[in-house]
C-alpha positions as CSV (number, residue, x, y, z in Angstrom):
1,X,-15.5,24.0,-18.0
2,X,-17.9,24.4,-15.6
3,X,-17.3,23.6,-11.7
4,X,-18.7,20.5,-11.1
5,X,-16.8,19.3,-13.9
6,X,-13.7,20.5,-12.0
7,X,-14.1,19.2,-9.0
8,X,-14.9,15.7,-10.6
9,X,-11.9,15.9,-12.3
10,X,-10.0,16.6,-9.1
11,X,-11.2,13.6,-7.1
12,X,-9.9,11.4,-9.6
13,X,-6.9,12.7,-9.9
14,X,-6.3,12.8,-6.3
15,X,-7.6,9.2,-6.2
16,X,-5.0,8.1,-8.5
17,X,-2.1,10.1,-7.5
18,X,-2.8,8.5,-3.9
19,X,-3.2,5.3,-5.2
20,X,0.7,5.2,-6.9
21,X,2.2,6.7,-3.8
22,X,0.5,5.1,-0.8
23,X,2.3,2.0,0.9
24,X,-0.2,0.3,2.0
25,X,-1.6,-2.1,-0.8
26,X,-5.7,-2.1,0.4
27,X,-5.1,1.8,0.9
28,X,-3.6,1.7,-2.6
29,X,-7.1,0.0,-4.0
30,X,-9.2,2.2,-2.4
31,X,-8.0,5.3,-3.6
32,X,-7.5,3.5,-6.7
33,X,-11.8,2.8,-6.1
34,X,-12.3,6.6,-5.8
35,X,-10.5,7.2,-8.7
36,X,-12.4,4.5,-10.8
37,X,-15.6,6.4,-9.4
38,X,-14.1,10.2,-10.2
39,X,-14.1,8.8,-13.7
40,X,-17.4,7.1,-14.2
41,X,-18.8,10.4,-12.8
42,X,-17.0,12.0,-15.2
43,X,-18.3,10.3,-18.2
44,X,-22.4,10.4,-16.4
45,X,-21.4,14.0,-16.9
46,X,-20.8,14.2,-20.4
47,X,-23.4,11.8,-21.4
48,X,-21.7,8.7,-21.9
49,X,-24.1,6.8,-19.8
50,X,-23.4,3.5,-21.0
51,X,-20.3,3.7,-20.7
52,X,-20.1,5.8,-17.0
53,X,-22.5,2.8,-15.6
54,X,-20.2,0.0,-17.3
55,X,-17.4,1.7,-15.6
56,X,-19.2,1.2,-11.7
57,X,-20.3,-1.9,-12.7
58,X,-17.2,-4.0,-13.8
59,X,-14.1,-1.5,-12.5
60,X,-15.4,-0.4,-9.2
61,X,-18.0,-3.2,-8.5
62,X,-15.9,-6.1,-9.7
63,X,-12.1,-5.4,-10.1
64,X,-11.6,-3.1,-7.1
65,X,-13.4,-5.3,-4.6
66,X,-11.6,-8.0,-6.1
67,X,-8.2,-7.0,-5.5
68,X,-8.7,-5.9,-2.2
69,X,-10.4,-9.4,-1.4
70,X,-7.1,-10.7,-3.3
71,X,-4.9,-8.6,-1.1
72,X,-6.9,-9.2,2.2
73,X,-6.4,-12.9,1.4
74,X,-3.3,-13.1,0.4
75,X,-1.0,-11.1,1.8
76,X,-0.6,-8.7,5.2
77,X,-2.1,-5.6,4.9
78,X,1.8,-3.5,6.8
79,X,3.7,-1.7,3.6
80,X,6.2,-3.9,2.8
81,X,9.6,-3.8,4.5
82,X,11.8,-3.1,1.0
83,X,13.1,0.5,0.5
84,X,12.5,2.4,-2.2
85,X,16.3,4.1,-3.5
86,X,15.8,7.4,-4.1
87,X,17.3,6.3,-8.3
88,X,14.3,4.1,-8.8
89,X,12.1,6.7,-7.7
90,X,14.1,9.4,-10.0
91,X,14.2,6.7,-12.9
92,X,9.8,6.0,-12.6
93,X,9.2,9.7,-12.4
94,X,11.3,10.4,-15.7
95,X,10.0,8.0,-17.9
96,X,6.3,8.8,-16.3
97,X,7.0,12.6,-17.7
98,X,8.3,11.1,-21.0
99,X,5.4,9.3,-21.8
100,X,3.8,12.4,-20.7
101,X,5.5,14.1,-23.1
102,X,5.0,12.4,-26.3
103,X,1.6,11.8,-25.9
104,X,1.2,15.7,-25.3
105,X,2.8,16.0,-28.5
106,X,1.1,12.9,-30.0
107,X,-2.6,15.0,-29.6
108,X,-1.4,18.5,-30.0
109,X,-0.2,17.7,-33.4
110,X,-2.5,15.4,-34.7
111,X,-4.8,15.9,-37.2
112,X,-8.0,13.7,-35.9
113,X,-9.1,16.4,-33.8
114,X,-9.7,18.7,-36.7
115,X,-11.7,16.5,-38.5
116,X,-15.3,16.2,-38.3
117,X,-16.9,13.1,-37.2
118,X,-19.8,11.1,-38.8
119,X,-23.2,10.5,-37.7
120,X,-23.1,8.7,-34.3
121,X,-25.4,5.7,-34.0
122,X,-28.0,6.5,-31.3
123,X,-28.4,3.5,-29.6
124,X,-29.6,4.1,-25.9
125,X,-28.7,2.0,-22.4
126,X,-32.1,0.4,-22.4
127,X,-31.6,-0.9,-26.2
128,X,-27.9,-1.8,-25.3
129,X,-29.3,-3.8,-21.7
130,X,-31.9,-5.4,-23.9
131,X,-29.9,-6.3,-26.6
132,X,-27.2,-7.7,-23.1
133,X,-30.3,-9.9,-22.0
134,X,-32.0,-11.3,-25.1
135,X,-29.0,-11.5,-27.2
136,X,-26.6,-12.2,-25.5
137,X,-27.3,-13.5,-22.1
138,X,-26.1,-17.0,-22.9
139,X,-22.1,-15.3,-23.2
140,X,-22.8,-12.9,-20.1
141,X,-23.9,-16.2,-18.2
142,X,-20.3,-18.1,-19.4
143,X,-18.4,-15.2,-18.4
144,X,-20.1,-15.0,-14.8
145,X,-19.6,-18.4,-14.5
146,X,-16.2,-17.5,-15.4
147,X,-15.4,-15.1,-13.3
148,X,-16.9,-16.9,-10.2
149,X,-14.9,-20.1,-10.9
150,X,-11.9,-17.7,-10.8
151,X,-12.8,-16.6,-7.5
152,X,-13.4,-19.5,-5.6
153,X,-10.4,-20.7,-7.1
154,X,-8.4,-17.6,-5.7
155,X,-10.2,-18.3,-2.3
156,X,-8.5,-21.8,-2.9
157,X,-4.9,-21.3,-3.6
158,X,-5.0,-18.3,-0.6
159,X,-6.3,-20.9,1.4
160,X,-3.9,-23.7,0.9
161,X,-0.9,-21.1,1.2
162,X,-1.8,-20.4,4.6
163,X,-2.3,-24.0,6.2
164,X,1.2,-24.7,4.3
165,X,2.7,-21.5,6.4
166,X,1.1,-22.7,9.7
């Protein structure tokens, strides 16, 4: 493993692991955002480009900033007043190192990593963004329009909540 691979790797751990402890919710989506980022890094350095420029563009373009719009909007950005009991705490960390667990077992005793895989289809990121725009751009256009519609109508319910509370 080489260093850069390393340190990658360690910025998005360290994004994650923030964003699961932090208390405060848009400090909890922007480490989450770094760790989103840590990854797409990671898979630009292996050579998955496709799928390392997918990952910036829908994860951290679109579903980071959306949540912390969501959260901005909709509720106060103080940690919460509820305590955390030290049993609930115990309880998430021991089924988080079950899971753990069996799927360490699940790959070290599997037999999918022994066998050898096909051909892979070479298909590039320019033949996959022309295929997205000649193909396909009426479905991409529906699930902009989509996604926008869901938006504003976010914007909308946040909005009505708060002349209700004043």
């Amino acid at each position: 493993m080489t260093i850069s691979f390393l340190l990658l790797a360690a910025i998005t751990i360290t994004g994650t692991a923030a964003a699961m402890s932090l208390k405060n919710l848009v400090h909890c989506v922007l480490a989450l955002t770094l760790g989103l980022v840590g990854l797409a890094a990671l898979y630009l350095r292996l050579g998955a480009q496709f799928v390392g420029f997918t990952q910036i563009l829908v994860y951290v373009g679109a579903v980071a900033i959306l949540a912390a719009f969501a959260i901005m909007m909709t509720r106060s950005a103080e940690p919460s007043e509820l305590s955390r009991s030290s049993s609930i705490r115990f309880s998430g960390t021991l089924i988080a190192l079950m899971v753990f667990a069996v799927l360490a077992w699940a790959i070290c005793s599997g037999t999918s990593a022994l066998q050898v895989p096909g051909p892979q289809p070479e298909a590039s990121v320019h033949q996959i963004g022309l295929a997205l725009m000649h193909l396909f751009v009426l479905p991409l256009e529906v699930i902009g329009i989509l996604l926008t519609a869901a938006l504003i109508g976010a914007g909308v319910l946040a909005m009505d909540e708060t002349r209700r509370a004043q």
